[in-house]
Phi, psi and omega in degrees: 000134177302150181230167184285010170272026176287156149282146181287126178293158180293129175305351173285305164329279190314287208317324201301309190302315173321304210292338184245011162300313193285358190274338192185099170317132178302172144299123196299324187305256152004044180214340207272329180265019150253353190249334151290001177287298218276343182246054133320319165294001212251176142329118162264132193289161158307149171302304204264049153235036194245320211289145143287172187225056154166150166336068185265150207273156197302114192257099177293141174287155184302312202207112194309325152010274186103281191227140186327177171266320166303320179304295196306314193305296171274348144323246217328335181271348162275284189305325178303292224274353179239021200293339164280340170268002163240159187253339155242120239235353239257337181218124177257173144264098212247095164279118196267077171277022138272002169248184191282167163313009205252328203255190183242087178253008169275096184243148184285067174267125181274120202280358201244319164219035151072011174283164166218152152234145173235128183233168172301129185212150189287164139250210160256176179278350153268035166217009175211082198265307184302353173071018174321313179088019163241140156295111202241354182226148175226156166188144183265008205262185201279164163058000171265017188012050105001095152324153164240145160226183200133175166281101188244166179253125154301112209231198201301182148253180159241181153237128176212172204288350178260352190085176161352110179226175173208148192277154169245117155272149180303125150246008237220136169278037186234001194212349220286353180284352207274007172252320159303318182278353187051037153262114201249164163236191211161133177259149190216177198258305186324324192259020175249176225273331166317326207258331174279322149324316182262310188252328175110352192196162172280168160277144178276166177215166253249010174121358178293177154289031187282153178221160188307146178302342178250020155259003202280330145018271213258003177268338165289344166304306221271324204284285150121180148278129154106022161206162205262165181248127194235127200232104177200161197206090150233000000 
């Protein structure tokens, strides 16, 4: 697990690297032997919570990309307008909701040498009620289970009825409700890769963050305490 003792990169750094993520995105490809570089130092997972425990099927990326230059433009201006409140700067996180449940739009970028991974993730079920496997809606209110977007701070862990969860706080008035609401992030059975195969889209959740179950591992690794998650659909 990352701890809050990493080092920080120099603020000259991040911009420089942030300022050309925004101009033209890294390549999804371009991530597992630059992002082990970058956590040498870190905690390492077990193999085998890295392992599938079965064949999974072929996942187009959202974007050759990653993510638009606008989407990436408000990540940053997020992270810019919210800077006291993360304490780690050095990696965002980018839920891409245009695009589908299908694709792998939960992305990892690292602002310091410009890599990425990218996985799958659920949205809610009130933000798809036709079950579409697109996202059509955002809402903050208590009981519409519902994605919220905006600027969230990764916080603690837990044990919850979903298992090994991790909390998120709203930094955002499109989101400041997402701790009262338990939108979290959290692994599921809907949201493993197995589910593109049979249905074709993932299944939905209450408005969490869920990701596949033999991903949630490395997704508390690469997210870590103390840095955001930015949730937007342009």
């Amino acid at each position: 697990m990352l701890t809050m003792r990493e080092k920080a990169p120099t603020r000259r750094g991040l911009l420089k690297t942030a300022g050309a993520l925004a101009g033209a995105m890294v390549l999804p490809d371009a991530v597992s032997a630059a992002m082990r570089a970058t956590e040498s130092g870190s905690a390492q997972l077990p193999s085998s919570s890295l392992a599938p425990v079965r064949p999974t099927p072929k996942v187009t990326p959202s974007s050759p990309r990653v993510v638009s230059p606008d989407l990436m433009r408000k990540a940053l201006a997020a992270l810019e307008r919210h800077g006291n409140r993360i304490a780690l700067r050095d990696r965002i996180v980018i839920a891409d909701f245009s695009a589908p449940s299908s694709q792998r739009r939960f992305h990892f970028i690292d602002l310091v040498n410009g890599s990425s991974v990218s996985k799958l993730v659920a949205h809610g079920s009130g933000s798809d009620p036709a079950h579409s496997g697109y996202l059509q809606r955002f809402s903050n209110q208590n009981g519409s289970n519902a994605s919220c977007e905006g600027a969230f701070l990764a916080s603690d862990y837990y044990v919850g009825k979903h298992g090994r969860s991790q909390r998120l706080i709203g930094l955002d008035p499109t989101n400041d409700n997402a701790l009262a609401r338990a939108i979290v992030v959290h692994g599921a059975w809907y949201s493993n890769a197995d589910m593109l195969q049979k249905h074709g889209r993932l299944g939905r959740s209450q408005g969490c963050f869920a990701v596949g179950e033999n991903e949630l591992a490395e997704v508390f690794q690469r997210l870590g305490q103390g840095r955001m998650i930015y949730a937007a659909k342009v």
